[in-house]
Each structure stands twice: as structure tokens, then as C-alpha cells.
GULO-745541 format. One record per atom (N, C-alpha, C, O, CB): residue number from 1; residue in three letters; atom name; y, z, x. Coordinates in nm, 3 decimals, padded with zeros to 5 digits, always signed. Glycine has a CB too. Example, Ala and Ser with C-alpha at 12.3 -4.5 7.8 and 13.67 -1.06 7.14 Angstrom:
! GULO-745541
ATOM;k;r;a;c2;c3;c1
ATOM;1;Ala;N;-00.569;+00.780;+01.319
ATOM;1;Ala;CA;-00.450;+00.780;+01.230
ATOM;1;Ala;C;-00.330;+00.780;+01.320
ATOM;1;Ala;O;-00.332;+00.846;+01.424
ATOM;1;Ala;CB;-00.447;+00.905;+01.131
ATOM;2;Ser;N;-00.225;+00.708;+01.285
ATOM;2;Ser;CA;-00.106;+00.714;+01.367
ATOM;2;Ser;C;+00.003;+00.787;+01.290
ATOM;2;Ser;O;+00.114;+00.804;+01.341
ATOM;2;Ser;CB;-00.060;+00.572;+01.408
***
This chain:
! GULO-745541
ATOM;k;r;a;c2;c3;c1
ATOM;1;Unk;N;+01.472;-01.311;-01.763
ATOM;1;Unk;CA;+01.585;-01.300;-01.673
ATOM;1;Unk;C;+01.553;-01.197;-01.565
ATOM;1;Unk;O;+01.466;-01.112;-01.585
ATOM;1;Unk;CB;+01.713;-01.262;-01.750
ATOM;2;Unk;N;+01.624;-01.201;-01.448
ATOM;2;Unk;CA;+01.567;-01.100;-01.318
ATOM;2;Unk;C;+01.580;-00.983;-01.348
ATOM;2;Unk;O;+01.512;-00.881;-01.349
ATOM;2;Unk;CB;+01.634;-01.106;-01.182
ATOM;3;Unk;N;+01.766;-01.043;-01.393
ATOM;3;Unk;CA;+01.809;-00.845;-01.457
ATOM;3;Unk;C;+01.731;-00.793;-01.524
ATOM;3;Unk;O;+01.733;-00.673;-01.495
ATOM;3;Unk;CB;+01.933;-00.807;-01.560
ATOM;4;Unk;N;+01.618;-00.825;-01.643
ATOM;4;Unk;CA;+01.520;-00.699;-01.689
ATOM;4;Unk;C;+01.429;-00.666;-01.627
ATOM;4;Unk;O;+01.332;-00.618;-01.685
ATOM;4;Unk;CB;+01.458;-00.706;-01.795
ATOM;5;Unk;N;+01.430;-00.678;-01.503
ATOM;5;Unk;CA;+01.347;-00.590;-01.414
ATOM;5;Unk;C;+01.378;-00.566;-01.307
ATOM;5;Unk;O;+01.295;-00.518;-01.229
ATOM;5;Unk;CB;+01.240;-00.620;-01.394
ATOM;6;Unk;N;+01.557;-00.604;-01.254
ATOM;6;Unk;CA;+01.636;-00.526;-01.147
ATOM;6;Unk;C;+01.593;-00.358;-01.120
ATOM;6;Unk;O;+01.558;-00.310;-01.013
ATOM;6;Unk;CB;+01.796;-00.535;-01.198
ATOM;7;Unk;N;+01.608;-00.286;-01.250
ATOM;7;Unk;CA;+01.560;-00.163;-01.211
ATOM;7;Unk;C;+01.430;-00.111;-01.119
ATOM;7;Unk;O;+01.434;-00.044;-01.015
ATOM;7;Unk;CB;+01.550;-00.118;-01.318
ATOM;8;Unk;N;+01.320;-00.160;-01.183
ATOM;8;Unk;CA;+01.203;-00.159;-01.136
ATOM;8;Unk;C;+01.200;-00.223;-01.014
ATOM;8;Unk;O;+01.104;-00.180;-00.950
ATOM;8;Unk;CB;+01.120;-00.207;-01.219
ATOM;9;Unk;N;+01.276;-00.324;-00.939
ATOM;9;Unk;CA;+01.266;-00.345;-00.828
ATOM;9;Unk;C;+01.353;-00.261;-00.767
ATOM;9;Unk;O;+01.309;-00.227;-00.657
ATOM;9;Unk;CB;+01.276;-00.462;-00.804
ATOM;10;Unk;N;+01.440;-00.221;-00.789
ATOM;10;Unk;CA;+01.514;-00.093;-00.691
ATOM;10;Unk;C;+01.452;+00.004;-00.692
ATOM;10;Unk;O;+01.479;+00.083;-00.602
ATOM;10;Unk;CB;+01.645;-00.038;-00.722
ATOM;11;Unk;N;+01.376;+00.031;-00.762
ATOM;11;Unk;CA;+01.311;+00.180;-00.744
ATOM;11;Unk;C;+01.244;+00.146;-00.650
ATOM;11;Unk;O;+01.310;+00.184;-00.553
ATOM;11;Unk;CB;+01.224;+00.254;-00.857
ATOM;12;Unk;N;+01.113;+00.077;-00.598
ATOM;12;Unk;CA;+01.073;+00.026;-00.520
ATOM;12;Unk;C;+01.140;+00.035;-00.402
ATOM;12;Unk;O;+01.118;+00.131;-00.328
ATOM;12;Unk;CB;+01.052;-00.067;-00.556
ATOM;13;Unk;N;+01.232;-00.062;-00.368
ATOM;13;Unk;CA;+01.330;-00.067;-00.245
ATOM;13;Unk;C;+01.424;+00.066;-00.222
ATOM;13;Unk;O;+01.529;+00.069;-00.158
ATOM;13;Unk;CB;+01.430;-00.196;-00.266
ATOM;14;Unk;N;+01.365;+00.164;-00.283
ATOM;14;Unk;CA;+01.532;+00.279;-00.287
ATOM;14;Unk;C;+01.493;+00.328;-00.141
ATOM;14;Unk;O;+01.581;+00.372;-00.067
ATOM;14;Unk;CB;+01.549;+00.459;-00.441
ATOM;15;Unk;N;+01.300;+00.316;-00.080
ATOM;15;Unk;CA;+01.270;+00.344;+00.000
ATOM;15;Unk;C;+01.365;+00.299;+00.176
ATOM;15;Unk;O;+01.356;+00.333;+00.293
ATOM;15;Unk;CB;+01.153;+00.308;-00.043
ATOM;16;Unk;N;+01.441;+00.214;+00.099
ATOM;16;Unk;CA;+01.495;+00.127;+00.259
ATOM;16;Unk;C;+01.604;+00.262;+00.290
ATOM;16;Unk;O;+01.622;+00.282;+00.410
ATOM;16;Unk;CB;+01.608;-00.089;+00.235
ATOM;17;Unk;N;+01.655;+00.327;+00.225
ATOM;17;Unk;CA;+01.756;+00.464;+00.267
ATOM;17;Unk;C;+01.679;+00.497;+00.365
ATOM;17;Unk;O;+01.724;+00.523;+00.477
ATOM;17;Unk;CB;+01.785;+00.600;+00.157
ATOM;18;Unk;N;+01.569;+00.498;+00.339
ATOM;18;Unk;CA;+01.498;+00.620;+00.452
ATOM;18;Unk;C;+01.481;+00.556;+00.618
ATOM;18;Unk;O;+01.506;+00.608;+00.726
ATOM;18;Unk;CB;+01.306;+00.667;+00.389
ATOM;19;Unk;N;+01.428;+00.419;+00.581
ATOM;19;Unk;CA;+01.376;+00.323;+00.657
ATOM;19;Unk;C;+01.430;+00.184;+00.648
ATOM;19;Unk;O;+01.360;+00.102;+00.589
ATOM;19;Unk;CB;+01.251;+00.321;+00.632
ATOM;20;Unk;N;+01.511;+00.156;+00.684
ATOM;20;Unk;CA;+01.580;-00.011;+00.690
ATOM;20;Unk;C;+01.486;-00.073;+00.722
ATOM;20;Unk;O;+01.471;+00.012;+00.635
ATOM;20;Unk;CB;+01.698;-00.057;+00.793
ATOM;21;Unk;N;+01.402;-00.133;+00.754
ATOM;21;Unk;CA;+01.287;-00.235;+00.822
ATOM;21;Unk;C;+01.155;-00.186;+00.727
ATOM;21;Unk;O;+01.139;-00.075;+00.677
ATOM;21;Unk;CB;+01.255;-00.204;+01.023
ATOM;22;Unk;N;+01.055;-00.320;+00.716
ATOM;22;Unk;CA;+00.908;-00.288;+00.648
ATOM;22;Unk;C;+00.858;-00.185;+00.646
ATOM;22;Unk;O;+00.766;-00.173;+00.565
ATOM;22;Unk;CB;+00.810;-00.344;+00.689
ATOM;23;Unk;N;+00.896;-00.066;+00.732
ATOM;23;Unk;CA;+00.828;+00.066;+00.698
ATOM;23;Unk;C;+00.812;+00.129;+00.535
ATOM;23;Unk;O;+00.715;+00.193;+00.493
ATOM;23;Unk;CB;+00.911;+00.168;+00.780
ATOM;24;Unk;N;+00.939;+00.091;+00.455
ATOM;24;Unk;CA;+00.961;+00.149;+00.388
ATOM;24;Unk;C;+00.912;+00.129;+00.286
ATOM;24;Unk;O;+00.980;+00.156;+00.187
ATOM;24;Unk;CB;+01.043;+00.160;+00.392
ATOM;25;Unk;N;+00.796;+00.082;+00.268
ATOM;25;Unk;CA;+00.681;-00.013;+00.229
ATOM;25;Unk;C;+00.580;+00.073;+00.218
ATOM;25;Unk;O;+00.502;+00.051;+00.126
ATOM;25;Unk;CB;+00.644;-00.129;+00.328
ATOM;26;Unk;N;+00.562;+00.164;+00.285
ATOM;26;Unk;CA;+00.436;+00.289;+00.291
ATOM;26;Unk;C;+00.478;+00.425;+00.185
ATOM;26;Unk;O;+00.397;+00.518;+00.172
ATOM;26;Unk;CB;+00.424;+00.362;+00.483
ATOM;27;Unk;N;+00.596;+00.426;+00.121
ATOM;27;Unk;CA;+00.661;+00.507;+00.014
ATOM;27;Unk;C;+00.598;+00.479;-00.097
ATOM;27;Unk;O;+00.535;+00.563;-00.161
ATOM;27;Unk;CB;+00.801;+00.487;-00.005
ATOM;28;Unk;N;+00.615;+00.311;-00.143
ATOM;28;Unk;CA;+00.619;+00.271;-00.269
ATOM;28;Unk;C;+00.488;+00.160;-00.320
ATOM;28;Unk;O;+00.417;+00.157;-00.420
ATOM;28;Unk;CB;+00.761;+00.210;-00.279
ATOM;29;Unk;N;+00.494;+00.106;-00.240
ATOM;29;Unk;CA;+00.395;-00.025;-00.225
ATOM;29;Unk;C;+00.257;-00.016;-00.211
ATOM;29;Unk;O;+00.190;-00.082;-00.132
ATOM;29;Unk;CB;+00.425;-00.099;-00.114
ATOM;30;Unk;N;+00.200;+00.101;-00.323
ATOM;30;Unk;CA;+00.056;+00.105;-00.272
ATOM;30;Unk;C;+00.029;+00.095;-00.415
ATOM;30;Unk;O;+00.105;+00.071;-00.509
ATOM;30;Unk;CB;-00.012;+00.239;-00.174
ATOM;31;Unk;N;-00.094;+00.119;-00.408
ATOM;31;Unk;CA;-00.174;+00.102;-00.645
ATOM;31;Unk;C;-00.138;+00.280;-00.700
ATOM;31;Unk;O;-00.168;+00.310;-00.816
ATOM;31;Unk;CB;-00.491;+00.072;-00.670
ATOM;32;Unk;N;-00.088;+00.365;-00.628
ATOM;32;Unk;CA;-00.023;+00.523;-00.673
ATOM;32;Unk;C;+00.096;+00.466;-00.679
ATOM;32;Unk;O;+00.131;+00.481;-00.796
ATOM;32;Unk;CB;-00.030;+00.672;-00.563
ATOM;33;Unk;N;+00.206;+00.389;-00.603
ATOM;33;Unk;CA;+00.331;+00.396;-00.642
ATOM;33;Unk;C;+00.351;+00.332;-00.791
ATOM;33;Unk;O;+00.419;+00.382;-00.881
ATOM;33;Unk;CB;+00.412;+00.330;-00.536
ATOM;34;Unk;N;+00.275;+00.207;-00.798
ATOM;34;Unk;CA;+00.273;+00.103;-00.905
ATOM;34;Unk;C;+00.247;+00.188;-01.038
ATOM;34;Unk;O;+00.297;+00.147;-01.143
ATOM;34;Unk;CB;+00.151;-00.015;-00.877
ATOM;35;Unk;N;+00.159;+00.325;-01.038
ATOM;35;Unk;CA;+00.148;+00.406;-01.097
ATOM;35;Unk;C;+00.299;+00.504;-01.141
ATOM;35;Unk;O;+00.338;+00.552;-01.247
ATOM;35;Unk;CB;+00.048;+00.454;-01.030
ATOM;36;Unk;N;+00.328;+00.504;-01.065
ATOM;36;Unk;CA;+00.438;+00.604;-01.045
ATOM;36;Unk;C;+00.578;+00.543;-01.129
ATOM;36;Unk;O;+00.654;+00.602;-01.206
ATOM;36;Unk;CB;+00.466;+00.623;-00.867
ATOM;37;Unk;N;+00.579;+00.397;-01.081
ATOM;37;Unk;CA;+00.661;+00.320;-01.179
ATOM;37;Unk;C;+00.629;+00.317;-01.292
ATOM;37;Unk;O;+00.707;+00.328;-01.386
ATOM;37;Unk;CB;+00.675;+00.206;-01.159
ATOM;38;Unk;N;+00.520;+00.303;-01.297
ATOM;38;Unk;CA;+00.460;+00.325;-01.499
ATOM;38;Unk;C;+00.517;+00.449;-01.540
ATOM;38;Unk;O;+00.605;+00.439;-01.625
ATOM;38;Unk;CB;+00.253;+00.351;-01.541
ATOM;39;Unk;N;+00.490;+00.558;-01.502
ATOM;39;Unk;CA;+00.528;+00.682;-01.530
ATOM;39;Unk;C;+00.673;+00.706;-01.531
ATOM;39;Unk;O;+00.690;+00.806;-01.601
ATOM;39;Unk;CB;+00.469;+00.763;-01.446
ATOM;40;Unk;N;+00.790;+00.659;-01.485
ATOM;40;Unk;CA;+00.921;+00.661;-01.497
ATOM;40;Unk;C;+00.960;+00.586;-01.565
ATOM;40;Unk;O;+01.054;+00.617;-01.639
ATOM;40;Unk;CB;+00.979;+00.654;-01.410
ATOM;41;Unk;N;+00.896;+00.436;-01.567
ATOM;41;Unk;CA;+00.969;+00.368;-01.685
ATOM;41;Unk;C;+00.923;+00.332;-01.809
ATOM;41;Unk;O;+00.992;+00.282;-01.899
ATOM;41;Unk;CB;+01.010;+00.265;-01.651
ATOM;42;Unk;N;+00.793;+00.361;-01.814
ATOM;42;Unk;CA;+00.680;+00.390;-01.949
ATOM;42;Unk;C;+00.650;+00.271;-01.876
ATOM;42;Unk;O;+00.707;+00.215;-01.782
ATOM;42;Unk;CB;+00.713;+00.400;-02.148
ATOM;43;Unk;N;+00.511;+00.234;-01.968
ATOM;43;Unk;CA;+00.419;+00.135;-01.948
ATOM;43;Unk;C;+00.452;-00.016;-02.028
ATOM;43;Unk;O;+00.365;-00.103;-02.026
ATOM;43;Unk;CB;+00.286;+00.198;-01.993
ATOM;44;Unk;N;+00.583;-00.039;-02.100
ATOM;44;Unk;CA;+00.579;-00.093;-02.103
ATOM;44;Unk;C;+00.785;-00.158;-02.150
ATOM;44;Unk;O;+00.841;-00.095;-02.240
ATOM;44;Unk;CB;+00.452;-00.084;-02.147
ATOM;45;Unk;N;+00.841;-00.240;-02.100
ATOM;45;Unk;CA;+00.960;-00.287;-02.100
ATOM;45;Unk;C;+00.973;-00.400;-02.194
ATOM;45;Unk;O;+00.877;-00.477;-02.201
ATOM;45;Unk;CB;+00.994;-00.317;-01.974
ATOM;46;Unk;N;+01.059;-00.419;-02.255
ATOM;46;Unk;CA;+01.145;-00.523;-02.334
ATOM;46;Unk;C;+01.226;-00.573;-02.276
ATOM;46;Unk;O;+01.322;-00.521;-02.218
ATOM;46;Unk;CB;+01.207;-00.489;-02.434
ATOM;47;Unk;N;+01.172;-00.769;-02.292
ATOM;47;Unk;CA;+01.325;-00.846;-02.151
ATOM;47;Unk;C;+01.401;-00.883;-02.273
ATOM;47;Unk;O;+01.360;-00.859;-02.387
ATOM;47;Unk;CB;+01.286;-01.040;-02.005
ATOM;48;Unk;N;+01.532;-00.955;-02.240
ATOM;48;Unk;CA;+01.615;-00.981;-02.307
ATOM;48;Unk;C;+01.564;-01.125;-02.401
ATOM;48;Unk;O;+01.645;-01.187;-02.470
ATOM;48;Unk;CB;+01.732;-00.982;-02.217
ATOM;49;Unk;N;+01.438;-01.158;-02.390
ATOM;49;Unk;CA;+01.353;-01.250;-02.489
ATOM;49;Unk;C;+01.314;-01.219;-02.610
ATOM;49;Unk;O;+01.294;-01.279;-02.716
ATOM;49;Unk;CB;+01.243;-01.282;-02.442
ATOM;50;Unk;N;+01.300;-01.025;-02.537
ATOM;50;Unk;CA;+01.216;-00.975;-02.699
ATOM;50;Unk;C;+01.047;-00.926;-02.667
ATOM;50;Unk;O;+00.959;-00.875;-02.735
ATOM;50;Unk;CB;+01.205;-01.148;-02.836
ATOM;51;Unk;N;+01.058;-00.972;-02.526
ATOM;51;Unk;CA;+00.884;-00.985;-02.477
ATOM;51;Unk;C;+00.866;-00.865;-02.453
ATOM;51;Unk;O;+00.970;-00.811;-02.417
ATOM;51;Unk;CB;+00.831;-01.076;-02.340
ATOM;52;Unk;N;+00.752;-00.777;-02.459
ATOM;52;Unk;CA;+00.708;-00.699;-02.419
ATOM;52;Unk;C;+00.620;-00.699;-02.300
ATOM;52;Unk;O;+00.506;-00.745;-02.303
ATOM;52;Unk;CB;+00.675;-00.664;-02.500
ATOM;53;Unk;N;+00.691;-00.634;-02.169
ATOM;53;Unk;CA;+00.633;-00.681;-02.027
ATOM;53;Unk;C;+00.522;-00.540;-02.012
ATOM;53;Unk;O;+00.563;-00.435;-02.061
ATOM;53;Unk;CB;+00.781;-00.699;-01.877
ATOM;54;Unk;N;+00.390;-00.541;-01.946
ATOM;54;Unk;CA;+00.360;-00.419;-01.895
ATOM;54;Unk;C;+00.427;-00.378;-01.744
ATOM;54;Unk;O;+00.409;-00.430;-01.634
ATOM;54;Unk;CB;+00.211;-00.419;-01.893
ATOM;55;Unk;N;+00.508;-00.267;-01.782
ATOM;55;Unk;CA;+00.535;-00.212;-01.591
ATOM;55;Unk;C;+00.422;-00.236;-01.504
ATOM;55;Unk;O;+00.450;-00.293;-01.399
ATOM;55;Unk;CB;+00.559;-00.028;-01.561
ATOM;56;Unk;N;+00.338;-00.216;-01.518
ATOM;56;Unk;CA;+00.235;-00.209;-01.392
ATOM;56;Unk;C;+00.226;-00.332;-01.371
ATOM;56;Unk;O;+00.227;-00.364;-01.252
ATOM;56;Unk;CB;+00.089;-00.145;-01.408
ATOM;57;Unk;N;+00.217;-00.431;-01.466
ATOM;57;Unk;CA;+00.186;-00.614;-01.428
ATOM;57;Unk;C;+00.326;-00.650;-01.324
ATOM;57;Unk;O;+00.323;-00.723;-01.225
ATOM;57;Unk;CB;+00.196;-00.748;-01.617
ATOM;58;Unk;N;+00.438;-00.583;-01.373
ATOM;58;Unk;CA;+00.585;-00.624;-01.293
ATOM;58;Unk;C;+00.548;-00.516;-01.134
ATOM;58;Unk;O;+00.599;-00.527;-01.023
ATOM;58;Unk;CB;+00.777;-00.553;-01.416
ATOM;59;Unk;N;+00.486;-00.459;-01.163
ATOM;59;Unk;CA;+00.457;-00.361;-01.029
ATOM;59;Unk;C;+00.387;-00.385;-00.907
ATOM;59;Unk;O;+00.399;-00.352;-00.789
ATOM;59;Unk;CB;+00.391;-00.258;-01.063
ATOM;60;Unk;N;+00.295;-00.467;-00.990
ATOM;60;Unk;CA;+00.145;-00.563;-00.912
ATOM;60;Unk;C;+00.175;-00.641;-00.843
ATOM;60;Unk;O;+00.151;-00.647;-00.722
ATOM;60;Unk;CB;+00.047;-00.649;-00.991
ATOM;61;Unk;N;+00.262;-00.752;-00.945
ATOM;61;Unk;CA;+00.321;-00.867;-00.902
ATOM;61;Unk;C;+00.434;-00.867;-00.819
ATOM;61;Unk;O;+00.466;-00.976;-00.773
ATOM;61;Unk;CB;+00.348;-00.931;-00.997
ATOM;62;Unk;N;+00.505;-00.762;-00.787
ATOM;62;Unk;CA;+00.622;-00.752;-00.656
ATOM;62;Unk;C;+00.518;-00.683;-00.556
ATOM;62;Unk;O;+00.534;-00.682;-00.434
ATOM;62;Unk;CB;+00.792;-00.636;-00.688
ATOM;63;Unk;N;+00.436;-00.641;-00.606
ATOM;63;Unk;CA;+00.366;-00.544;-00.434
ATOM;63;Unk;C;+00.283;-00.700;-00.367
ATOM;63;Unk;O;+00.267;-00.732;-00.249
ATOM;63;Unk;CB;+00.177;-00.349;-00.483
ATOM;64;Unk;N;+00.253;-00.752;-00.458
ATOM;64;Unk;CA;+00.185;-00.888;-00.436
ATOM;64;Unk;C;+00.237;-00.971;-00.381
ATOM;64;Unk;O;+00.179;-01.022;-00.285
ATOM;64;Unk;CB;+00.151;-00.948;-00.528
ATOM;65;Unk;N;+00.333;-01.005;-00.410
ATOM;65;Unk;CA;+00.446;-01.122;-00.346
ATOM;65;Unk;C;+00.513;-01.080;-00.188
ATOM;65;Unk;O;+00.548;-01.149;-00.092
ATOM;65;Unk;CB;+00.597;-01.132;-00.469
ATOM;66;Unk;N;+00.511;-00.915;-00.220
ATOM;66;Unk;CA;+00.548;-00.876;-00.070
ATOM;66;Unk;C;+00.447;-00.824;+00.068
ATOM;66;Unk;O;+00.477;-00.829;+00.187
ATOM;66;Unk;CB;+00.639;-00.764;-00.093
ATOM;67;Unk;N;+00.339;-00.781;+00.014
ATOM;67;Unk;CA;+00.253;-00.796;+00.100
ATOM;67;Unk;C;+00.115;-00.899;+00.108
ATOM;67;Unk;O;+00.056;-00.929;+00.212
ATOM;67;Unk;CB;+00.227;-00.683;+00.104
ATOM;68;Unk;N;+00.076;-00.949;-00.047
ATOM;68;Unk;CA;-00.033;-01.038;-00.032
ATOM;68;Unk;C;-00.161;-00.978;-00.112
ATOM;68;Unk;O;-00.256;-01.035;-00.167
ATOM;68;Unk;CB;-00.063;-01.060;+00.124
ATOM;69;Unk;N;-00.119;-00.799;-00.093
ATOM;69;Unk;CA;-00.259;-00.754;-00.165
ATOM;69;Unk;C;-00.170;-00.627;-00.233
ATOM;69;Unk;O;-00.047;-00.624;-00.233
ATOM;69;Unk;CB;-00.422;-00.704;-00.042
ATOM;70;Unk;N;-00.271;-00.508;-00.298
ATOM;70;Unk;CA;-00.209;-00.424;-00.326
ATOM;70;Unk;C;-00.293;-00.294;-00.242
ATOM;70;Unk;O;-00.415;-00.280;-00.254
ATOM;70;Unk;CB;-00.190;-00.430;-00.477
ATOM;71;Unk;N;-00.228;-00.225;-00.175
ATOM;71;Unk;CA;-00.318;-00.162;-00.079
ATOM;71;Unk;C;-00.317;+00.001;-00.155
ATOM;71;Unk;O;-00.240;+00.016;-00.250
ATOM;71;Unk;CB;-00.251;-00.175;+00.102
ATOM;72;Unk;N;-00.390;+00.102;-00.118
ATOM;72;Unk;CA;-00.396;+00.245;-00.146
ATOM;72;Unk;C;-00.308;+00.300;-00.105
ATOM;72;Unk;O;-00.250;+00.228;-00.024
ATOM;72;Unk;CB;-00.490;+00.309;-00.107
ATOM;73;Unk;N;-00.226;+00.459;-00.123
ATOM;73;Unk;CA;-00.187;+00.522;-00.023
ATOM;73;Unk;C;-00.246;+00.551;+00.075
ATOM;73;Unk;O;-00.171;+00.562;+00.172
ATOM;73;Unk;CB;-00.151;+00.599;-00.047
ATOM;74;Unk;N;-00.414;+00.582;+00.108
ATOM;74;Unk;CA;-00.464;+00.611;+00.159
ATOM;74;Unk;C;-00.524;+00.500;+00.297
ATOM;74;Unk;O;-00.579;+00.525;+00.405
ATOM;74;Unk;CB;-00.516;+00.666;+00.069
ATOM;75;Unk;N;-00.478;+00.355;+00.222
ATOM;75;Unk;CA;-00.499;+00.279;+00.343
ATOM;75;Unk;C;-00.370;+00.242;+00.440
ATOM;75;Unk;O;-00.381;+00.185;+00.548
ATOM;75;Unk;CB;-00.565;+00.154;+00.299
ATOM;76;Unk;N;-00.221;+00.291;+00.368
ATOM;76;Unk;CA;-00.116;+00.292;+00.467
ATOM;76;Unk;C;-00.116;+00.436;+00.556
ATOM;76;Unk;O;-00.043;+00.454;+00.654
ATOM;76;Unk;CB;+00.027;+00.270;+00.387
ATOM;77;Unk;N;-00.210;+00.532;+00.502
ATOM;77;Unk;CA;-00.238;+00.668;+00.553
ATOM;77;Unk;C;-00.292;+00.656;+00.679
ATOM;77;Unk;O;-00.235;+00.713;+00.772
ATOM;77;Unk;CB;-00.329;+00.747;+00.468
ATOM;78;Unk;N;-00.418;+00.573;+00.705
ATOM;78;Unk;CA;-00.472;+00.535;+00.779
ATOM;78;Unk;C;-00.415;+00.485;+00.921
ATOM;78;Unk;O;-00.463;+00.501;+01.033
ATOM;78;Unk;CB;-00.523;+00.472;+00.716
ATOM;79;Unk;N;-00.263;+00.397;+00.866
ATOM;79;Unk;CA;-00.237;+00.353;+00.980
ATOM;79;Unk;C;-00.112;+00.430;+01.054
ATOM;79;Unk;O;-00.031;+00.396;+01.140
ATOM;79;Unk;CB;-00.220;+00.214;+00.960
ATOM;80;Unk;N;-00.133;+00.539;+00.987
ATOM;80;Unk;CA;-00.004;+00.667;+01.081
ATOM;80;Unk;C;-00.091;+00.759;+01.183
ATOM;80;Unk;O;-00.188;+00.818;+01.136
ATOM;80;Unk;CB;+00.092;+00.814;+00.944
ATOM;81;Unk;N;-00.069;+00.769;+01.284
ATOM;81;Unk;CA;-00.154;+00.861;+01.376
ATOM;81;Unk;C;-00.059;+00.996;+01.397
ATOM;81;Unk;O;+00.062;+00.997;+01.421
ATOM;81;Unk;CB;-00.191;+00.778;+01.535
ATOM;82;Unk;N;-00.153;+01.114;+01.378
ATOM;82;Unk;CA;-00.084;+01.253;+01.386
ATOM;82;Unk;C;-00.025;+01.205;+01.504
ATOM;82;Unk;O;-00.050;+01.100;+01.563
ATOM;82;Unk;CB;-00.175;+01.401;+01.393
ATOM;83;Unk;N;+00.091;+01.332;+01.545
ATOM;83;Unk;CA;+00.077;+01.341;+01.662
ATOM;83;Unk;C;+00.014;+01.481;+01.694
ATOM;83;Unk;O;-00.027;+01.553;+01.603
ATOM;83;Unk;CB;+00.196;+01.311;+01.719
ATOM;84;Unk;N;+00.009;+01.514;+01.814
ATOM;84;Unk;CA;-00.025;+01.628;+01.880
ATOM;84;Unk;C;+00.058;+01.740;+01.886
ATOM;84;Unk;O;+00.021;+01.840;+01.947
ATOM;84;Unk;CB;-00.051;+01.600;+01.990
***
């Protein structure tokens, strides 16, 4: 069911407060955030089947569906220019 992993997708999206539009995508959406979700919700969830899901596979698979790959922090780092 979606609801056992509503949470885990809001954590993800909590980023849109900051940023309404795809920016908010450079917060959460890299292979450290997917990490980061493991670490808050343990590594591993129970759906209402009984199944035992790994967080990081539910983590992979939404960064996947929304961008195509799973990128670094360091490669959304890349595309911010200091300013002066």
C-alpha cells in the first residue's frame, strides 16, 4: 500500500518549504540523502503485508523515478556557482 511509505516520501519532499519548484531536489535527492533516510527510519520497514522493505531500496527507487539516476551531493554541488 502507498501509505507504508507516505512517510519516507515526505521526508524527501519536506524540501519544497524551502523551494516550491525542482530545486528542492538538491536537499534530498542525492545517494547521502538516501543515506540519511536509512538513518531516521532504520534500514529497514514493515508494510501492512508483513514484508520487510529495505529504506534505501524505497529511497533509490523514488530518487529514480524522479530524476532517472541517483546523483551525489557533490554532483548537485557542482552545479551551484559561488557568487562573488
Amino acid at each position: 500500500m502507498p501509505d507504508d511509505y507516505l512517510a519516507l516520501y515526505q521526508w524527501f519532499d519536506q524540501s519544497k518549504a524551502i523551494f516550491a519548484d525542482p530545486r528542492h531536489r538538491t536537499l534530498r535527492y542525492h545517494a547521502e540523502g538516501i543515506l540519511m533516510l536509512e538513518t531516521l527510519f532504520g534500514s529497514i520497514i514493515v508494510n501492512a503485508d508483513g514484508k520487510h522493505v529495505p529504506v534505501r531500496l524505497i529511497g533509490e527507487q523514488h530518487v529514480i523515478e524522479d530524476l532517472g539516476f541517483i546523483p551525489s551531493f557533490a554532483d548537485w554541488g557542482r552545479l551551484i556557482a559561488p557568487q562573488a
